[in-house]
N, C-alpha and C positions, 0 to 999 in steps of 0.2 A: 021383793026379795026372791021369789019363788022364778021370774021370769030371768034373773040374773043366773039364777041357778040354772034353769034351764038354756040360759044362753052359751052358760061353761062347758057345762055336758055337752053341747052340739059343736064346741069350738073343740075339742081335744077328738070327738069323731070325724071331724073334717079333718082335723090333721091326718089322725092315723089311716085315711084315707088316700094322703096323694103323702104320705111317709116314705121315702124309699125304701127300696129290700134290696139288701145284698144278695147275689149271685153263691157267696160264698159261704154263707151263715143263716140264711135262709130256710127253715124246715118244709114241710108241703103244704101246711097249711098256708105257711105265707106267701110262697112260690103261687100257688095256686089262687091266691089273691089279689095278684095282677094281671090285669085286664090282658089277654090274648094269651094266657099262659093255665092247659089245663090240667085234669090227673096225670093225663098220659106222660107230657111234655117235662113236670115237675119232676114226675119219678126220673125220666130219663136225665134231669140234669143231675138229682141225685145221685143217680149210680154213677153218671161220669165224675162227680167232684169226688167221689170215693178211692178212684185213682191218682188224686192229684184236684188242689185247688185251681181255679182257672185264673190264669194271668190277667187276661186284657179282654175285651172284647173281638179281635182277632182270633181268638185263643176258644170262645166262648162258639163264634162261625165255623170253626175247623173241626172241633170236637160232638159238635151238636147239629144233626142233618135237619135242615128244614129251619135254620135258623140265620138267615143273609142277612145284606143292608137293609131291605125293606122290612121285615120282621126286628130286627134288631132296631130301628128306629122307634117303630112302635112301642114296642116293650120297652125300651129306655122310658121314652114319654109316657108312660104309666107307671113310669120307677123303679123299672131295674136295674141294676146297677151294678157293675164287677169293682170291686175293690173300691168302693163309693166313686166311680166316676160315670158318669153317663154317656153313652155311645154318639161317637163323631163321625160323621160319616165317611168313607175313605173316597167315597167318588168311583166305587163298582160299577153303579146302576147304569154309567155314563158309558162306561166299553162295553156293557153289553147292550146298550142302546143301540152302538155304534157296530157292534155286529151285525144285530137283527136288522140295520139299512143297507147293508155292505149286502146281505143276503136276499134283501127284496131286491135291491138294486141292479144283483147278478141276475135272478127270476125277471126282471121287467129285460135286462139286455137279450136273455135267451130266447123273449119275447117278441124283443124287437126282431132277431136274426129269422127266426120263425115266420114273422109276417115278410119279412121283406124277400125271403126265399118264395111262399106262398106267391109274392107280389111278382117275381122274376119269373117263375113257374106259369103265371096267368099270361104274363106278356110274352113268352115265348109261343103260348100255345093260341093266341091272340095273331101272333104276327105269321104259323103255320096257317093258322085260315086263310090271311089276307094271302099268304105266298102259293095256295092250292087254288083260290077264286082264278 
């Protein structure tokens, strides 16, 4: 009997452990009870939901610094939630992947142009030798 009981007890702390929290009903104790979300963070959402509840997860990136795809994924999968829905990802990560190779890609071309100047520079002064012997 005693282990049953103890079995129940441990079954309703697991839940209230992966429970979700809304975004918008959520006080600091519970804000603060999800895994990547600290003092700081919770006050700040506080004071912005004081302005206005937040819509969407969109809504949640725009109004709160320090909070994109990659953080918003996280904090979804720990159970946060705007308006009980969990965060999908819009596919951000991907254009800015796509820049940061657009911009190594221009540093490797400016690279190339660099050496092959170097390269023209040596053979010029290459074929002044041979044209002074």
């Amino acid at each position: 009997m005693f282990k049953k009981f103890v079995a129940i007890i441990l079954s309703f702390f697991a839940a209230a452990a992966f429970a979700s929290v809304d975004i918008n009903k959520a006080d600091q104790a519970e804000l603060e009870a999800v895994k990547g979300l600290g003092t700081v963070t919770a006050g700040k959402i506080i004071d912005e939901r004081k302005k206005g509840a937040f819509k969407d997860w969109a809504d949640v990136q725009q109004r709160m610094h320090g909070i994109k795809d990659a953080r918003a994924t996280k904090l979804s999968n720990a159970g946060l939630t705007v308006g009980g829905e969990a965060y999908k990802s819009t596919g951000e990560t991907a254009k800015t992947k796509g820049k940061a190779k657009t911009a190594k890609t221009t540093k490797a071309a400016k690279g190339d142009k660099a050496a092959k100047s170097a390269e023209k520079a040596s053979d010029a002064n290459a074929s002044k030798k041979q044209t002074s012997l």
